[in-house]
N, CA, C and O atoms as CSV, one atom per row, in Angstrom:
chain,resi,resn,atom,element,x,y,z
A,1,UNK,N,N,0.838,-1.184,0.000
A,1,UNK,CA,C,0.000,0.000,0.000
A,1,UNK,C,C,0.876,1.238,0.000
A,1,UNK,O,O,2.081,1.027,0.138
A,2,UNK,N,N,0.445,2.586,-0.141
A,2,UNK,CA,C,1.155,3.340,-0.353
A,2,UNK,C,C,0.957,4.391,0.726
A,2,UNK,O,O,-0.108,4.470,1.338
A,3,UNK,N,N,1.826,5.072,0.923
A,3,UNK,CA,C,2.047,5.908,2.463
A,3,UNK,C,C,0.347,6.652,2.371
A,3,UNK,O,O,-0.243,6.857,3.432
A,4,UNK,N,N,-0.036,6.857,1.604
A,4,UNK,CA,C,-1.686,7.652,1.993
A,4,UNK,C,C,-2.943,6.531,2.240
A,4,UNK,O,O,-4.149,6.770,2.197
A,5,UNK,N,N,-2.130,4.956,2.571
A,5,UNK,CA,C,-3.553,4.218,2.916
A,5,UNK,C,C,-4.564,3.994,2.100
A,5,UNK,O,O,-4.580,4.510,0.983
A,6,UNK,N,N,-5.499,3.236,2.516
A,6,UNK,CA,C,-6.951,2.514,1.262
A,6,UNK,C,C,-7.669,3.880,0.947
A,6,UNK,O,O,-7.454,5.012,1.379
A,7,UNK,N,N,-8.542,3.420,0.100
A,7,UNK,CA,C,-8.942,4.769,-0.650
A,7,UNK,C,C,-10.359,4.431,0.428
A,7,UNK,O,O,-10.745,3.348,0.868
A,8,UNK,N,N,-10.860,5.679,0.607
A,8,UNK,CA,C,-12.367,5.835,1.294
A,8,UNK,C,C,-13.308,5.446,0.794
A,8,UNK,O,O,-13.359,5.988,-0.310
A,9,UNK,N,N,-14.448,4.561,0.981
A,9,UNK,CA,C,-15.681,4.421,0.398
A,9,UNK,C,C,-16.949,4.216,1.012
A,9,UNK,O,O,-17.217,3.530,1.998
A,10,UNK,N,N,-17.848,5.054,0.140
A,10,UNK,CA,C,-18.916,5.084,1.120
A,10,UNK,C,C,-20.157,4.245,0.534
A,10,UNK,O,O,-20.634,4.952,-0.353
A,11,UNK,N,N,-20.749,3.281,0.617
A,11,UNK,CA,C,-21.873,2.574,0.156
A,11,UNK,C,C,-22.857,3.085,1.012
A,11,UNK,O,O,-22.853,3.411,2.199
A,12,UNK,N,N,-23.923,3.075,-0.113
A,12,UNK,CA,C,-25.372,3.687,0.600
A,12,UNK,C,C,-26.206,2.978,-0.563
A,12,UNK,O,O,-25.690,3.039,-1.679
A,13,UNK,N,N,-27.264,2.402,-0.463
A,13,UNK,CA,C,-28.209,2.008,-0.678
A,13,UNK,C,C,-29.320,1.194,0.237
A,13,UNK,O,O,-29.315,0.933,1.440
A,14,UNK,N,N,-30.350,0.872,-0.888
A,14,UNK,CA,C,-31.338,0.463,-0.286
A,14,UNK,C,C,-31.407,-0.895,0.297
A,14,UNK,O,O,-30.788,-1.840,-0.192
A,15,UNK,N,N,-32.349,-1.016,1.602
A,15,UNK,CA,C,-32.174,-3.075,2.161
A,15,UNK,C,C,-32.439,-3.528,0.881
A,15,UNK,O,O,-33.192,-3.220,-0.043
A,16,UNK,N,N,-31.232,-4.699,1.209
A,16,UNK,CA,C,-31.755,-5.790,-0.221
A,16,UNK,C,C,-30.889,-5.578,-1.240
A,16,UNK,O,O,-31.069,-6.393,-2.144
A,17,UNK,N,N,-29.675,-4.494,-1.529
A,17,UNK,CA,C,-29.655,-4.286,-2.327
A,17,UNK,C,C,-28.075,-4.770,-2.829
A,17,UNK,O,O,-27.669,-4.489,-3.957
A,18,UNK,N,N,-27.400,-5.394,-2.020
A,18,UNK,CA,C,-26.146,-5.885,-1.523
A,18,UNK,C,C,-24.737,-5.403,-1.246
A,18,UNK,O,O,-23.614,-5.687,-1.663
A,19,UNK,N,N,-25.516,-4.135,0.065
A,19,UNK,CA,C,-24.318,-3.658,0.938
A,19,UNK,C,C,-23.234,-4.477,1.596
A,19,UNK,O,O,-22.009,-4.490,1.479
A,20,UNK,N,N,-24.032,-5.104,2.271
A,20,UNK,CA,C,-23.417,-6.521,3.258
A,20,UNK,C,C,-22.219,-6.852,2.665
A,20,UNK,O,O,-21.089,-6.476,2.976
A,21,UNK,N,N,-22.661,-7.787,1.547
A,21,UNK,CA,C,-21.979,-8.327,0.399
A,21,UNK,C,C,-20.599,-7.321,-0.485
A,21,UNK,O,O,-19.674,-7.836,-1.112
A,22,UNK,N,N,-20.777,-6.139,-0.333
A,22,UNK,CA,C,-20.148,-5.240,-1.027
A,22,UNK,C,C,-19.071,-4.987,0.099
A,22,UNK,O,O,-17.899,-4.805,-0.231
A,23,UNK,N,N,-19.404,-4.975,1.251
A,23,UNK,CA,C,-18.577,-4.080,2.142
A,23,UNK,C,C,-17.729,-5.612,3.058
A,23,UNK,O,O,-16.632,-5.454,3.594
A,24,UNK,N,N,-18.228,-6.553,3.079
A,24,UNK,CA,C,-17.692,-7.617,3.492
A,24,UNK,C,C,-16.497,-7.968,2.419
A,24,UNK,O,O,-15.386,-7.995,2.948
A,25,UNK,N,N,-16.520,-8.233,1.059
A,25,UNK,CA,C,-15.285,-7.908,0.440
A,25,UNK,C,C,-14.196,-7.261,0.464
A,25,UNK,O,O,-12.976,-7.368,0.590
A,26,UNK,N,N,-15.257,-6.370,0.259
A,26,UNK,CA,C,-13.972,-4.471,1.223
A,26,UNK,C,C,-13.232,-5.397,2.288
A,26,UNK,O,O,-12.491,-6.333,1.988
A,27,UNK,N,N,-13.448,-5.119,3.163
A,27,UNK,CA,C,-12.888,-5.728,4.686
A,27,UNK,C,C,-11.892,-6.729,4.240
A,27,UNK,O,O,-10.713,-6.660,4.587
A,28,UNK,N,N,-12.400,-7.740,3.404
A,28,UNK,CA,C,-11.521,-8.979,4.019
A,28,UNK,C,C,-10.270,-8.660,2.710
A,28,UNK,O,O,-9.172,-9.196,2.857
A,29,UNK,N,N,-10.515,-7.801,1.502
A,29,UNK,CA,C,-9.265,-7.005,0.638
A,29,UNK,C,C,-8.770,-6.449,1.538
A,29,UNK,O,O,-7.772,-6.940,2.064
A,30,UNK,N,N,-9.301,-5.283,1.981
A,30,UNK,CA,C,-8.515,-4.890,2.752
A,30,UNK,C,C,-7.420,-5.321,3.972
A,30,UNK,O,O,-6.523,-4.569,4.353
A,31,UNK,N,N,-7.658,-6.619,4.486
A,31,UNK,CA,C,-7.066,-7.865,5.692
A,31,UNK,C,C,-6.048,-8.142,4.371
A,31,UNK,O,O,-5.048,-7.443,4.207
A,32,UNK,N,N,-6.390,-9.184,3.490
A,32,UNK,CA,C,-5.475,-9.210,3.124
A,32,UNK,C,C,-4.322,-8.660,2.283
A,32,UNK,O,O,-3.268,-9.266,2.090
A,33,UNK,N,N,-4.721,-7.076,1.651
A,33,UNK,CA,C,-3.859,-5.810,1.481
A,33,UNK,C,C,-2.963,-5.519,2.866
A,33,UNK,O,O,-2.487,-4.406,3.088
A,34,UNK,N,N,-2.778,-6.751,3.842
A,34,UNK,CA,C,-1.791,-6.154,4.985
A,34,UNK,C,C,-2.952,-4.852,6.309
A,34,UNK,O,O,-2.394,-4.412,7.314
A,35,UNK,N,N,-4.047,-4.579,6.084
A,35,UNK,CA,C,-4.579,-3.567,6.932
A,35,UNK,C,C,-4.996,-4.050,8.129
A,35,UNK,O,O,-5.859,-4.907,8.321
A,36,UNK,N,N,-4.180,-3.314,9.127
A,36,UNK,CA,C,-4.954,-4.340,10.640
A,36,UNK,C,C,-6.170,-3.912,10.497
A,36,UNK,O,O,-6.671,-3.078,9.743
A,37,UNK,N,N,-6.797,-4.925,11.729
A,37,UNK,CA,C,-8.147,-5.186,11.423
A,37,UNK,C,C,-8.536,-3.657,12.350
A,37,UNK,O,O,-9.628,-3.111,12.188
A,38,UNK,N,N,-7.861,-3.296,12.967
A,38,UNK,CA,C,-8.255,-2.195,14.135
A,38,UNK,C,C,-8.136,-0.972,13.730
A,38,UNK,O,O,-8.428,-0.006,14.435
A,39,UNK,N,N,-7.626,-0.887,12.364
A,39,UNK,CA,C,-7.403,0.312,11.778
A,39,UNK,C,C,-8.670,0.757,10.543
A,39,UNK,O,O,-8.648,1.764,9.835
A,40,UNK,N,N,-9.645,-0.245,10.559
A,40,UNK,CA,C,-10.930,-0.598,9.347
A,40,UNK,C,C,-12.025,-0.348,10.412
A,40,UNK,O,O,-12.467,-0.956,11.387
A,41,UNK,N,N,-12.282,0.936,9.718
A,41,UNK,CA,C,-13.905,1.567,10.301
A,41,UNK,C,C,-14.937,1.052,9.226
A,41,UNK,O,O,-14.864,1.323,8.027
A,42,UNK,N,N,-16.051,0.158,9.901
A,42,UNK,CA,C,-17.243,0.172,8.945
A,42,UNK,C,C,-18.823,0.746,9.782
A,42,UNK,O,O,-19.157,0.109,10.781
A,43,UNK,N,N,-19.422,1.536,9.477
A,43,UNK,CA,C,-20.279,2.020,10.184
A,43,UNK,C,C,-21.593,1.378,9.548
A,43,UNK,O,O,-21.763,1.417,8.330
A,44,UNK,N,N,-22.458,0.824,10.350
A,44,UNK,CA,C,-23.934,0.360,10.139
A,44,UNK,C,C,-24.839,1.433,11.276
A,44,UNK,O,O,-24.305,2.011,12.223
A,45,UNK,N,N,-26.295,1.521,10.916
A,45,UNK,CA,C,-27.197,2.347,11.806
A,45,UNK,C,C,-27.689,1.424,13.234
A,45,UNK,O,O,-28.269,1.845,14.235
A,46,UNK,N,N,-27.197,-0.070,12.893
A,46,UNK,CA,C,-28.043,-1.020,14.177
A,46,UNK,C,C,-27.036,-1.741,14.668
A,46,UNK,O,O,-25.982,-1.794,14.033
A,47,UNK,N,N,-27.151,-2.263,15.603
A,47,UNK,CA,C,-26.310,-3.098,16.488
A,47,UNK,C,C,-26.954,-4.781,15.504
A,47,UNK,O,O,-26.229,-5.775,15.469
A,48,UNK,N,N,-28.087,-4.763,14.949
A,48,UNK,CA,C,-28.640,-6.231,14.663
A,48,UNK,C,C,-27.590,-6.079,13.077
A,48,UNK,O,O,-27.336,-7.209,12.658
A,49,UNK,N,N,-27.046,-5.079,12.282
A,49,UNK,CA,C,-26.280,-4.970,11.216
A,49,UNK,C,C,-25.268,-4.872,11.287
A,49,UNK,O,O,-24.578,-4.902,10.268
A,50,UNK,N,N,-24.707,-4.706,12.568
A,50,UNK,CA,C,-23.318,-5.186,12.700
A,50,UNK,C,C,-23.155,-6.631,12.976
A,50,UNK,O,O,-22.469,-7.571,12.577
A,51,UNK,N,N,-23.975,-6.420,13.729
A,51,UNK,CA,C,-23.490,-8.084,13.982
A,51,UNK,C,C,-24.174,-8.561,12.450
A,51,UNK,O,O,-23.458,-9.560,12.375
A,52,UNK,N,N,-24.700,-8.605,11.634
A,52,UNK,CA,C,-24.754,-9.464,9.974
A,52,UNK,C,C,-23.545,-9.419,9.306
A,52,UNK,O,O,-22.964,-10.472,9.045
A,53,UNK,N,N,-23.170,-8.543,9.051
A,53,UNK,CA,C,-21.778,-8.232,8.692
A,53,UNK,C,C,-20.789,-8.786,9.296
A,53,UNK,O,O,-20.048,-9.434,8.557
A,54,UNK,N,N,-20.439,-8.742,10.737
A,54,UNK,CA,C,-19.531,-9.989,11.437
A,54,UNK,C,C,-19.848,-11.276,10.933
A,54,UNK,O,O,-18.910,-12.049,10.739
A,55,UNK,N,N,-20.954,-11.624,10.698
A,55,UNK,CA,C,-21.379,-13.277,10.443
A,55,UNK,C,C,-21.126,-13.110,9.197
A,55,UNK,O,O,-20.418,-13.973,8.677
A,56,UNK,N,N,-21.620,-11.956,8.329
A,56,UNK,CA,C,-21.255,-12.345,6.969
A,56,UNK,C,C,-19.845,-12.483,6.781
A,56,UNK,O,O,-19.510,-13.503,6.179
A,57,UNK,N,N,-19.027,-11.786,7.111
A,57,UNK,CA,C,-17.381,-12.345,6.666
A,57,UNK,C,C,-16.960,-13.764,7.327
A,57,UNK,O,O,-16.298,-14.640,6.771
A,58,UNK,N,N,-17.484,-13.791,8.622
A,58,UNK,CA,C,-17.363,-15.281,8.864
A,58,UNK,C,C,-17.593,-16.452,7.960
A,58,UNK,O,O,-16.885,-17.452,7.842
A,59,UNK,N,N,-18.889,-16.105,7.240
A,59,UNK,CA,C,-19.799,-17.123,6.530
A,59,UNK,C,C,-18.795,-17.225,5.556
A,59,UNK,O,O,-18.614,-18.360,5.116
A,60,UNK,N,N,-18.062,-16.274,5.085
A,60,UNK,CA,C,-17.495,-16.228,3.533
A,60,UNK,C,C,-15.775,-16.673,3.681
A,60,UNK,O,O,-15.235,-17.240,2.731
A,61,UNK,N,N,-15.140,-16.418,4.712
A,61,UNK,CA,C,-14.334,-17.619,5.370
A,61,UNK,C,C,-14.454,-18.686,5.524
A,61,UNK,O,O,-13.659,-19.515,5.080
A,62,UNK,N,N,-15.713,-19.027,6.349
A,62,UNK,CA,C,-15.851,-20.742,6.128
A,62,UNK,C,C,-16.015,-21.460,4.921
A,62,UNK,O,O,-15.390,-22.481,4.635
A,63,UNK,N,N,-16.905,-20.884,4.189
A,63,UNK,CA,C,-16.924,-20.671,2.927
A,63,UNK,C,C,-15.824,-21.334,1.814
A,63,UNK,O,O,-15.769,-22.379,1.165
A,64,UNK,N,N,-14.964,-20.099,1.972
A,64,UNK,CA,C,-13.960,-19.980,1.357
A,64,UNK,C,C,-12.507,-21.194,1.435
A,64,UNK,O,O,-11.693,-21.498,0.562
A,65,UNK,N,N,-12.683,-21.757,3.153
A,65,UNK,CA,C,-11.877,-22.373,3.889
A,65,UNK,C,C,-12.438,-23.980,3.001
A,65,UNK,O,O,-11.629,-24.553,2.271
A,66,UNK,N,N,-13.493,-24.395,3.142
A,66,UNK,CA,C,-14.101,-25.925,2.783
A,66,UNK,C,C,-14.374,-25.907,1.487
A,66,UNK,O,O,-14.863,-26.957,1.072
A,67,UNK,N,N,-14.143,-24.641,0.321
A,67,UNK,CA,C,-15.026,-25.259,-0.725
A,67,UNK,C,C,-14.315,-24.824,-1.759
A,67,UNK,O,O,-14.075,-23.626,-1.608
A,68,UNK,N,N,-13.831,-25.290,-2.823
A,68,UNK,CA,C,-12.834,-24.926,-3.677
A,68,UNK,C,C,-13.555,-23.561,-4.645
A,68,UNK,O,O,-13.057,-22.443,-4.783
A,69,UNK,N,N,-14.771,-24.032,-5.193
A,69,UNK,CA,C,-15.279,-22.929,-5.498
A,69,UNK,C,C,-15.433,-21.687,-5.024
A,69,UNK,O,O,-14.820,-20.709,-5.453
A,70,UNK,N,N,-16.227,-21.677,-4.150
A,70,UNK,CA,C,-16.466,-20.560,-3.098
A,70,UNK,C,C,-14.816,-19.826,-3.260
A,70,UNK,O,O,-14.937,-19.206,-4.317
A,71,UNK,N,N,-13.679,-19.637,-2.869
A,71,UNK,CA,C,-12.371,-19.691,-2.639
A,71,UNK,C,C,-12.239,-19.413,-3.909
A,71,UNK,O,O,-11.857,-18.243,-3.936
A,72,UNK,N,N,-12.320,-19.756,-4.838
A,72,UNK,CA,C,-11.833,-19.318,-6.227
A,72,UNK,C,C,-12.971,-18.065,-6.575
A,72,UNK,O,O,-12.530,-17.194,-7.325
A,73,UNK,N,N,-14.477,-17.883,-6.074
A,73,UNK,CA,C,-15.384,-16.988,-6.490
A,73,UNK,C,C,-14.799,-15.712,-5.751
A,73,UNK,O,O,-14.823,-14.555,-6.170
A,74,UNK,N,N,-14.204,-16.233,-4.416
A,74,UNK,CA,C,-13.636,-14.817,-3.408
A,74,UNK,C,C,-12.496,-14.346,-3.977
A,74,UNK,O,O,-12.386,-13.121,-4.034
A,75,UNK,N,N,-11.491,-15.120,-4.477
A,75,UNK,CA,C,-10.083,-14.872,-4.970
A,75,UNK,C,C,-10.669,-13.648,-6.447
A,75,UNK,O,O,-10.342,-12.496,-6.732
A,76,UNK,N,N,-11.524,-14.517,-6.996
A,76,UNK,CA,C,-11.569,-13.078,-8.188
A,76,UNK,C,C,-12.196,-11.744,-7.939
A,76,UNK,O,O,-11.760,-10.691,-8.404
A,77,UNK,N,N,-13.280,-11.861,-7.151
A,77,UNK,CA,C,-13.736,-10.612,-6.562
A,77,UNK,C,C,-12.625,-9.985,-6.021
A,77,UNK,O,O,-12.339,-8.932,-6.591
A,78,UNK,N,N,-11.672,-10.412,-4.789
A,78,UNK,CA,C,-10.538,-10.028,-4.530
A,78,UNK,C,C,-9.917,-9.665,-4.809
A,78,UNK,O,O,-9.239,-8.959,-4.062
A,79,UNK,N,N,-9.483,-9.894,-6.653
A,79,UNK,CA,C,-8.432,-9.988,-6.685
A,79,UNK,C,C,-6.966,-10.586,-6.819
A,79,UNK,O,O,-6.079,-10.325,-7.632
A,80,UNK,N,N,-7.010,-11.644,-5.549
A,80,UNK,CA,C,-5.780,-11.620,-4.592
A,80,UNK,C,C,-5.965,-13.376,-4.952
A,80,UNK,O,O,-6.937,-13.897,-5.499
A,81,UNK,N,N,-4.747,-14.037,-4.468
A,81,UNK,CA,C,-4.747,-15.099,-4.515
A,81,UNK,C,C,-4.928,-15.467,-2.858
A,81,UNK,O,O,-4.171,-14.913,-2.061
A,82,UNK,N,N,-6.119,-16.569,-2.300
A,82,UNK,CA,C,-6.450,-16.601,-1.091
A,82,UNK,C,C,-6.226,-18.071,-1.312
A,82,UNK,O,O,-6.990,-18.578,-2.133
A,83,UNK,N,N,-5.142,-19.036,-0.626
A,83,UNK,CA,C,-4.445,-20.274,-0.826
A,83,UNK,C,C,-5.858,-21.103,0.172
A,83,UNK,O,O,-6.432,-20.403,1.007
A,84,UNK,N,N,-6.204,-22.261,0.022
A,84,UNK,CA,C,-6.930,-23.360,1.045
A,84,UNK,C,C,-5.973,-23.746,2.216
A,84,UNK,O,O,-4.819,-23.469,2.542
A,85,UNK,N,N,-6.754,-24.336,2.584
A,85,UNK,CA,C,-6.281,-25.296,4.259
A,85,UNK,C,C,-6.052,-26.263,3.911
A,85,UNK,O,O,-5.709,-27.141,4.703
């Protein structure tokens, strides 16, 4: 990365419309672009949407961890090459 850090982004849309999904990518590029995890602000309006978003990157780890596909669908969204267990 380069001395000025990830670029800012702001998603806004409507329920349903696949924030979750959009910003859970973000995050886990960003993890593996080297960004501690303590340095990644994501703001939701509810305590019940944060916690979806925690489960959703979970989900897409486990995911990613057991299923060759899944892992190859994250690697191109990514980007990045994300190796199996």
């Amino acid at each position: 990365m380069s001395g000025r850090g990830p670029r800012r982004e702001l998603i806004t849309a409507s329920a349903g419309s696949g924030k979750t999904f959009q910003l859970t990518d973000r995050y886990l590029g960003l993890l593996q672009a080297g960004e501690k995890p303590e340095s990644i602000v994501a703001l939701t309006f509810s305590r019940k949407a944060a916690g979806e978003f925690f489960d959703a990157i979970l989900q897409k780890l486990e995911e990613a961890a057991s299923d060759d596909k899944a892992r190859g669908q994250l690697n191109t969204r990514l980007e990045v090459s994300v190796s199996g267990g």
